[in-house]
N, C-alpha and C positions, 0 to 999 in steps of 0.2 A: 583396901584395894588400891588400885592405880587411877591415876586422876588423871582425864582424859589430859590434860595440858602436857602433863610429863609423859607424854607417849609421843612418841615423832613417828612420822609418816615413813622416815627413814630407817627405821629400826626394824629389820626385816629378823622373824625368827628362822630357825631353820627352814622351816616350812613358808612356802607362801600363799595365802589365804586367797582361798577359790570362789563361789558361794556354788560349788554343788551339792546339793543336798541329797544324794541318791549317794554321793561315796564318805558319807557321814560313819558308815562302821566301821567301815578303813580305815579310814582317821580316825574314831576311839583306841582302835587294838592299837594302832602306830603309835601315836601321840599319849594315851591314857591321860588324857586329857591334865596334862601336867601343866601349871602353869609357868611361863619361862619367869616372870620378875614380877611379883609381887609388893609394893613398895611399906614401908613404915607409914603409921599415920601421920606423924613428924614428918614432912616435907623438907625440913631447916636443912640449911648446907652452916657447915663452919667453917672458918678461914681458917690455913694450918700456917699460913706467911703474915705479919703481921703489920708487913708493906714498910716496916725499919732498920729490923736487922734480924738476924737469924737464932733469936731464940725457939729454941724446939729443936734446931737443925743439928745434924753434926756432921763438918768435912773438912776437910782441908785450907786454915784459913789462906796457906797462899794461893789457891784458885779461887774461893767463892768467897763474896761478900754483897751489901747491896747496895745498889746505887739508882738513886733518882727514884726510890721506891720500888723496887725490880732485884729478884737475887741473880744474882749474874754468876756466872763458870767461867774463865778464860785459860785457857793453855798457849803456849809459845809456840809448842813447835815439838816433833818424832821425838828429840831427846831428853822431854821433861818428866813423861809419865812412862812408867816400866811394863805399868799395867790400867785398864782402865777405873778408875775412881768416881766413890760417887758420896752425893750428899745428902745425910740419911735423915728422915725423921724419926724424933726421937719421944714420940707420943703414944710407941704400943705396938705390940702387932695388932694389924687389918684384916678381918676375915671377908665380912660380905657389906659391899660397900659400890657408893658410887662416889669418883674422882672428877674434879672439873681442875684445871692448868692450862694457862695460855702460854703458849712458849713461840719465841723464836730463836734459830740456831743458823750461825754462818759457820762455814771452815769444815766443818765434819757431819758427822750423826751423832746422836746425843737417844734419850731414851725415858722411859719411866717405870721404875724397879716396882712394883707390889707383888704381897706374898711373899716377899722375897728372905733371904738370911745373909747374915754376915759373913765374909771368906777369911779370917785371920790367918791361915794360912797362908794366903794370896799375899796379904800384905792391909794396911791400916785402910780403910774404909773400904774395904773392896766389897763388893756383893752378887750376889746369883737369885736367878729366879725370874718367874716371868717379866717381861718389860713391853710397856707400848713403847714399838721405837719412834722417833722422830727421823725422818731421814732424808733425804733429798731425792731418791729413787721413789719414783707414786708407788711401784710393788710394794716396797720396806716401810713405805710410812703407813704408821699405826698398826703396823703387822704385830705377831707375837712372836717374841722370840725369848729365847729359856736359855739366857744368861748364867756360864759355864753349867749347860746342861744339854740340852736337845736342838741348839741352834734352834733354827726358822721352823715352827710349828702351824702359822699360816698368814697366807699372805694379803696384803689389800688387797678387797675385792671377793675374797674366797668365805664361804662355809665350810667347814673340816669336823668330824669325829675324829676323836682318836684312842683305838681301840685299848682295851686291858692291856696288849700284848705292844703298845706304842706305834703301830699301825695308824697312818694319815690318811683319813678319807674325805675327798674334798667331793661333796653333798648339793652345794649349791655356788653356782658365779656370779658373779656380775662385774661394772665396772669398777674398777679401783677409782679411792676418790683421788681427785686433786686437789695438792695446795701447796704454793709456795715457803718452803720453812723457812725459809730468811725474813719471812713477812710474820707475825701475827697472828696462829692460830689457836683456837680452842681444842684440847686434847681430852676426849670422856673414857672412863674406863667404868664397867660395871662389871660386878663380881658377883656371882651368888651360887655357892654350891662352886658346881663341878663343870660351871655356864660362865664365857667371858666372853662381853662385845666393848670394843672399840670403835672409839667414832671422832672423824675429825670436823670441826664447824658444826655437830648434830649431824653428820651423815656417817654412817655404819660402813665401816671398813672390814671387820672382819668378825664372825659367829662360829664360836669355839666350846665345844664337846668334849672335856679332856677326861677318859676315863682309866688312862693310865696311873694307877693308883703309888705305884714306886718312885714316876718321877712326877707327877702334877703336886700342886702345893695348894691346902687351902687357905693358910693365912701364914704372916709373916710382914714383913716393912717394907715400908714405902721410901723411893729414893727417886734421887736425880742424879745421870751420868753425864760424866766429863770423860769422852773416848780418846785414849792413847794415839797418837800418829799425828797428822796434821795439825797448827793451829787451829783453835776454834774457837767461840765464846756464845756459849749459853743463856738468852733471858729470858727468865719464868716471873710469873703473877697470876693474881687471881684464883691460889689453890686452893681448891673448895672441896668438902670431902663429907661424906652423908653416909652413916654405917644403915644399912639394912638389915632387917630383922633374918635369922638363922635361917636354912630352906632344905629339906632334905637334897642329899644325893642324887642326880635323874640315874637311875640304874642300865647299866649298858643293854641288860635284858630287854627292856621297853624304848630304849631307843630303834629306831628306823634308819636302817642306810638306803638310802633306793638302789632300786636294783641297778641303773648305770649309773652310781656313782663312782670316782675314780680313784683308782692308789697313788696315792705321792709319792713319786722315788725321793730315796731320800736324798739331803743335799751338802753343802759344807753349811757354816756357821755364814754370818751376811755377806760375804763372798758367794761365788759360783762354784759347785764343784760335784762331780759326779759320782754316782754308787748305784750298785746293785737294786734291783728292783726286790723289793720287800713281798714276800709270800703272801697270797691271801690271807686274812682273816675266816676261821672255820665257823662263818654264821650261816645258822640255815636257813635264813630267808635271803641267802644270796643264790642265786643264777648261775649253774656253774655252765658253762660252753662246753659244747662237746669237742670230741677229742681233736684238736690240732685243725679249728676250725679257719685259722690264719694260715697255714701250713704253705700257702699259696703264694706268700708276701716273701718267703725266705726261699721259694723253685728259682730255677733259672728260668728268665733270666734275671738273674739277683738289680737291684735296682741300687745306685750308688748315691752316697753323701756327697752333696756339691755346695761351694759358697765359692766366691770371689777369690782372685789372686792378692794377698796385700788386703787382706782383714781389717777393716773400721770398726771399731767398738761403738757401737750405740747408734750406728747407723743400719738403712734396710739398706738391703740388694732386691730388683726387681730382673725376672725370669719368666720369659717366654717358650713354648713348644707347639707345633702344629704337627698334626698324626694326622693319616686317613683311617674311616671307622667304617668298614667293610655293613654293605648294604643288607645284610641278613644279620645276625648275632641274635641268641639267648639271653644274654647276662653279660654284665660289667660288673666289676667292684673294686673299690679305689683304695688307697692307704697313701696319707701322706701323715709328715711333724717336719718338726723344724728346733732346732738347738740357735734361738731359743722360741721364736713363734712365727706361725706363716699366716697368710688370708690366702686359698684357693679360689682361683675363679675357668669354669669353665664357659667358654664362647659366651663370654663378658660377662655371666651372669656369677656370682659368691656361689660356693655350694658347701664352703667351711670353712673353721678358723681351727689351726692347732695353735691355741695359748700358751702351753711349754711343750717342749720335746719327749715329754712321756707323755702327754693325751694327745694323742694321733686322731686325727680325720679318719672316722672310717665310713665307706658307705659301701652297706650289700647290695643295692637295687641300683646300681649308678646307672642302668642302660637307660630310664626316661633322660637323664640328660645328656644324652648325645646326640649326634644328629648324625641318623647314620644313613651310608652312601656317599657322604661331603667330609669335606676338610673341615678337623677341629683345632680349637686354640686351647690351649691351657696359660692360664696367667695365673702369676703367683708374686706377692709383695713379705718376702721373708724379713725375718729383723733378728738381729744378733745384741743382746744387751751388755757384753763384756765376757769376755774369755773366748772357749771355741765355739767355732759357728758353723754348721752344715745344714741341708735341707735334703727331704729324701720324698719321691712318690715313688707309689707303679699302681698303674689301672692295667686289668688282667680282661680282657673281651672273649668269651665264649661263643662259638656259634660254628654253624656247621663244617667250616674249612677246617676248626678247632681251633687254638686260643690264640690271640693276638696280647702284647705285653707294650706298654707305655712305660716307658723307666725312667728316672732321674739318669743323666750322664753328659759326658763332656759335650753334648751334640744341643744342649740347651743354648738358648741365646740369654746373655746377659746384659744389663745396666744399672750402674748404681743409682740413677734416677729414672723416675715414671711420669713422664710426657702424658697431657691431655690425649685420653684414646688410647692407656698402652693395653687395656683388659681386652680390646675387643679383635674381632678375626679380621676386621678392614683395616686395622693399624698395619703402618710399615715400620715394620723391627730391621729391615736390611742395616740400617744403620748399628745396630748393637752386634757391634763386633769384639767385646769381650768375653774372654774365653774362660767357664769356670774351672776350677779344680775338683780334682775328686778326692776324698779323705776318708777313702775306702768304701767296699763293697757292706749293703746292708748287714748289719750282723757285729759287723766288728765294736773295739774298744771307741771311746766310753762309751756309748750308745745301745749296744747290743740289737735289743727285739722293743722299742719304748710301746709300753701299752698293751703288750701283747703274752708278757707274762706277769701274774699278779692283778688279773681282772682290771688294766686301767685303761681299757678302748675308751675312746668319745666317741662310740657309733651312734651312727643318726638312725640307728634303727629300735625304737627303744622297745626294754623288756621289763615285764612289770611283775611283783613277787607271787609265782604261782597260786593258783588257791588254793589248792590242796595243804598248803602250808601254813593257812589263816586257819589259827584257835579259835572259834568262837563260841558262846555258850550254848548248849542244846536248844533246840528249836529253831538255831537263827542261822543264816544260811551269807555266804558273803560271792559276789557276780561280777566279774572282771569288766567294767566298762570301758577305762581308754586306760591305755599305758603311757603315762605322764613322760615324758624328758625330761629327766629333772634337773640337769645341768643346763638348761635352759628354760625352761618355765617353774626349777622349784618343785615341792613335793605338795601337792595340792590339797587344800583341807577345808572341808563345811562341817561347818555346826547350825545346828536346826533345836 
């Protein structure tokens, strides 16, 4: 078994542990009580560097060598390396196994290959295959990314499945960790089966499901990357490496997606780049919407993409609007994202975050938060992290005059800074007299419909998987108590 020491408080599984005991058969049918990491009764780590020189290793002696007891990587500069290279160990393929490496990295992104094969093809020490990256971006670091294969499969911060058919389903969030890669960190990598968490310092960056069986890998070599482009210089120590005993397969059958978890469009390689929203997955413990339940977000009047004149990469833009909300009304319901992420606040209060541009803010019931008869505010602190940038709402108000539309458009007030007080309705915005641009009507290229086809709304309205749809053995009977969020509380689990 696993020894309470080697378990960190950080190491969250898919699921996050509840203690209710009433939704105990929920969680057997879901989970079948599979254990995620089992450890060896051998604890021992082994050291794979042996803090003098690179016996074991194999790469490139004009980039790597070691100095001051540290393997070091350095490149010049875009015109030395053709392709990216790396330095391999040469002790085996690695199946299931836990990795410990302290690394730090200036000048570029750098990475760590397991599982991984050789590319001779490509050229002499080339390699592919999954990598914990090391990166300078908190999303990219310790992400997974499938090295000449699948690009970015999940990012800091995220839980993801990903289906037979290579289908991204990101399960559970939270925050990405930080840390300086110029500085000293510890880099863990666990592997077991068809199950891979990474973690930086001991905090869990990302929990990964891969049950694409054509392109996931379960063993193969471990490496360190030296990236193509920029000067950079790599320095590792402290590789410690602990194979784990065999573990079956978790079969996609007995896996659990919750019902709102979200599809990942897909994207480029560790660049930003856009594509087509990926088809559901035909699982049928998924929730299908009925027909053209958004159909309201794309009527006139269509609501437009807007960011700043003169684009800053890596910078927010902040966005004000005041509407009157007529004193009778039925129903509100809102839709915003943001290319690449927004915080909505209505009359100062948060009411959502869209984290990327394909999980959009939805809310069906938005009329408790308005305040109707009065003048309302909408605030919004968008952020663009490199490449193109837009943001897009429309709140749609029903009621007996019939519908009133809130839309993204040139009539927004803007400022690339957020003054004490800019959320709230007594701020004076007279001063933000910048004018946004529009980059087309909702609908259009790249962007399309985010979220709204391929099941990836983030609505706050959550749906939990029917019952009718729970197997369970004769005589035992299964009672819908609360429909979890799982994009924010996680998929809930007691054992009793």
């Amino acid at each position: 078994g696993r020894s309470p020491s080697d378990r960190k408080q950080t190491d969250p599984p898919i699921v996050a542990m509840k203690p209710q005991s009433l939704l105990f058969l929920l969680c057997y049918i879901a989970t079948c009580l599979t254990p995620l990491f089992t450890h060896a009764a051998d604890d021992t780590f082994r050291p794979l560097f042996n803090g003098k020189d690179l016996e074991g290793w194999d790469g490139n002696p004009e980039l790597w060598s070691v100095k001051n007891g540290v393997i070091t990587g350095k490149t010049t500069g875009p015109d030395q390396l053709t392709y990216n290279q790396f330095l391999i160990w040469r002790g085996g393929e690695v199946k299931n196994f836990i990795l410990h490496a302290k690394i730090k990295v200036r000048g570029n992104n750098s990475g760590i290959q397991y599982r991984s094969r050789e590319l001779p093809q490509n050229g002499k020490w080339s390699v592919g295959g999954y990598q914990c990256d090391v990166h300078p971006k908190t999303e990219n670091n310790a992400m997974v990314y499938d090295e000449k294969g699948r690009g970015v499969i999940v990012r800091n911060g995220q839980d993801v499945v990903v289906t037979p058919e290579g289908q991204k389903w990101l399960v559970a969030e939270r925050d990405p960790v930080e840390a300086d890669v110029a500085e000293w960190n510890e880099y863990t990598i666990i592997a077991r089966g068809n199950r891979l968490i990474h973690r930086i310092n001991g905090k869990t960056t990302i929990n990964l499901l891969d049950h694409d069986e054509k392109a996931r890998s379960l063993a193969g070599l471990i490496a360190f990357q030296l990236h193509r482009g920029p000067a950079m210089t790599i320095q590792i120590k402290d590789v410690k490496f602990r194979e784990l005993p065999a573990s079956p397969i978790i079969s996609y059958a007995k896996t659990n997606i919750p019902a709102d978890a979200r599809l990942i469009e897909k994207r480029g390689s560790k660049g930003k780049g856009k594509a087509k929203p990926v088809k559901p997955a035909p699982k049928p413990a998924r929730v299908t919407p009925s027909a053209d339940p958004f159909k309201w977000i794309s009527e006139a009047p269509k609501p437009k993409w807007i960011w700043r004149v003169g684009k800053i990469d890596n910078e927010p833009i902040f966005l004000r609007k005041t509407f009157d909300v007529p004193a009778e009304f039925t129903s509100a319901k809102i839709y915003s994202t943001c290319d690449n992420s927004a915080d909505v606040y209505l009359n100062g209060k948060k009411i959502g975050t869209a984290p990327d541009w394909g999980a959009p803010i939805i809310i069906l019931n938005a009329a408790k938060l308005l305040k109707a008869g009065q003048v309302n505010t909408l605030a919004v602190r968008a952020h663009n992290r490199g490449g193109t940038a837009a943001f897009v709402f429309k709140l749609e108000i029903t009621g007996p005059e019939g519908k009133k539309a809130v839309i993204s458009d040139l009539s927004w007030k803007l400022s690339p800074k957020g003054p004490d007080g800019w959320k709230q309705i007594t701020f004076d915005d007279s001063g933000w007299d910048e004018k946004p641009r529009s980059m087309g009507d909702f609908g259009t290229l790249p962007w399309r419909t985010p979220g709204l086809s391929g099941g990836g709304q983030n609505t706050s309205t959550p749906v939990a998987t029917p019952v009718d749809r729970i197997k369970v053995a004769e005589g035992f009977s299964v009672e819908l108590i609360y429909s979890v969020p799982g994009l924010k509380q996680g998929s809930w689990v007691a054992l009793c």
